[in-house]
C-alpha positions in Angstrom: 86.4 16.8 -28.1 90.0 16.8 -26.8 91.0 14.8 -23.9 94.5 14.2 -22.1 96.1 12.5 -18.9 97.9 15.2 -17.5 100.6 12.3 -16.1 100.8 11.0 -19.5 102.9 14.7 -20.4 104.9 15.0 -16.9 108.7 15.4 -18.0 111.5 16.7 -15.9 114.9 17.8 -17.2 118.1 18.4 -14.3 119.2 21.7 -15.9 115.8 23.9 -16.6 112.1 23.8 -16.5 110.3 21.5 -19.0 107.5 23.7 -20.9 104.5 21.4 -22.5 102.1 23.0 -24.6 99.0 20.6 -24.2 96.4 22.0 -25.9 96.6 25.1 -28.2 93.6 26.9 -29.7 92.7 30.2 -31.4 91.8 32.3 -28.2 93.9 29.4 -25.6 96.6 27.9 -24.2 96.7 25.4 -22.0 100.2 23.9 -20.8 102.3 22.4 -18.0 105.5 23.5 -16.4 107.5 20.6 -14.2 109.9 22.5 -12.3 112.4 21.0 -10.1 114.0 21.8 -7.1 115.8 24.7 -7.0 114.8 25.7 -10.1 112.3 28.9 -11.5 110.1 30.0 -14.6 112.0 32.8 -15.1 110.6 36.7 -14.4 108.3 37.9 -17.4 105.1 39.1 -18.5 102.5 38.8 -21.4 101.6 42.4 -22.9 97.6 41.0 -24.0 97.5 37.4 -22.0 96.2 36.6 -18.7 97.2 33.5 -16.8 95.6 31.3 -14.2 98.8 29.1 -12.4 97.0 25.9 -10.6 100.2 24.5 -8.6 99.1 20.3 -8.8 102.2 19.2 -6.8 105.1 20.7 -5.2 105.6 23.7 -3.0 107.3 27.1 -4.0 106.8 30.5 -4.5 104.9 32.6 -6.9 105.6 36.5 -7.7 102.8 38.5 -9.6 103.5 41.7 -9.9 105.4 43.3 -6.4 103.9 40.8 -4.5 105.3 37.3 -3.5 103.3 34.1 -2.4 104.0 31.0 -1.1 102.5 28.3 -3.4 101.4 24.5 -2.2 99.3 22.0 -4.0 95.5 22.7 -4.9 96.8 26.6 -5.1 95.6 28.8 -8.5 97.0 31.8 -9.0 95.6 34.6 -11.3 98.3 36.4 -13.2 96.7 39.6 -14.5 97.7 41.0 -18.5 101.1 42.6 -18.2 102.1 41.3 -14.9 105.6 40.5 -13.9 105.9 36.9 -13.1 108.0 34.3 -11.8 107.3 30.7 -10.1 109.9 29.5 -7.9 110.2 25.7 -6.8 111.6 26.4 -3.3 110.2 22.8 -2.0 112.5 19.3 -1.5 110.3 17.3 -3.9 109.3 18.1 -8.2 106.5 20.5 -8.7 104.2 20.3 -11.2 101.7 23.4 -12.4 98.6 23.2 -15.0 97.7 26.5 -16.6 95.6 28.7 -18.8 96.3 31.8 -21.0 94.0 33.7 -22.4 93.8 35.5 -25.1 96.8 34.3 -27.3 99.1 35.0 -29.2 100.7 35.1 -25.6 103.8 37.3 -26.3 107.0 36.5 -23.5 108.4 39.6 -22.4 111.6 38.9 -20.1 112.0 41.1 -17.0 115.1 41.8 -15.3 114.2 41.7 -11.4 115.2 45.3 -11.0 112.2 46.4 -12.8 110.0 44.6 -10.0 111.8 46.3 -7.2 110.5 46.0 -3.7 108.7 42.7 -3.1 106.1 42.3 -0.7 105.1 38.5 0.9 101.8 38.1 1.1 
């Protein structure tokens, strides 16, 4: 058995995002993004993985797809195989988010935002 503090990972960097892998299996990935203010996971998409976002801390927004959410603590959010996506810390304070992708090798494909088009807010 594998275990891990999720705090024991938590890293923020002032110009981008900070990516940790935590655990990485055959069929799994399981990582954390810390995401300050102001700044975004940039728009992409996984050709074979699904995702499931669960936002820990923080407050922001999440696009999947064509549609656009806000995001606040104790939120998951199910990115489907193939889905544009992008999560946004729009909040005043660091946000932290806990996921899962499934199956791997989970391929980044980057998306330029005119291939998303219209956004709806849901």
């Amino acid at each position: 058995m594998k275990t891990l503090k999720i705090d024991d990972h938590i890293e923020f960097h002032p110009k981008a995002f900070v990516r940790k892998r935590l655990i990485e299996t055959d069929h799994l990935n399981f990582n954390m993004y810390c995401i300050e203010p102001g700044q975004k996971n940039p728009l992409h998409r996984h050709p074979i993985t699904e995702e499931v976002l669960f936002f820990v801390e923080g407050e922001g927004e999440c696009i999947v797809d064509r549609e656009i959410t806000k995001v606040t603590p104790r939120t998951a959010v199910w990115v489907p195989k193939d889905a544009p996506h992008e999560i946004l810390n729009t909040g005043t304070t660091r946000m932290i988010v806990v996921l899962v992708q499934a199956p791997t090798p989970c391929e980044h494909v980057y998306v330029e935002p005119v291939d998303v088009a219209q956004l709806t807010r849901v």
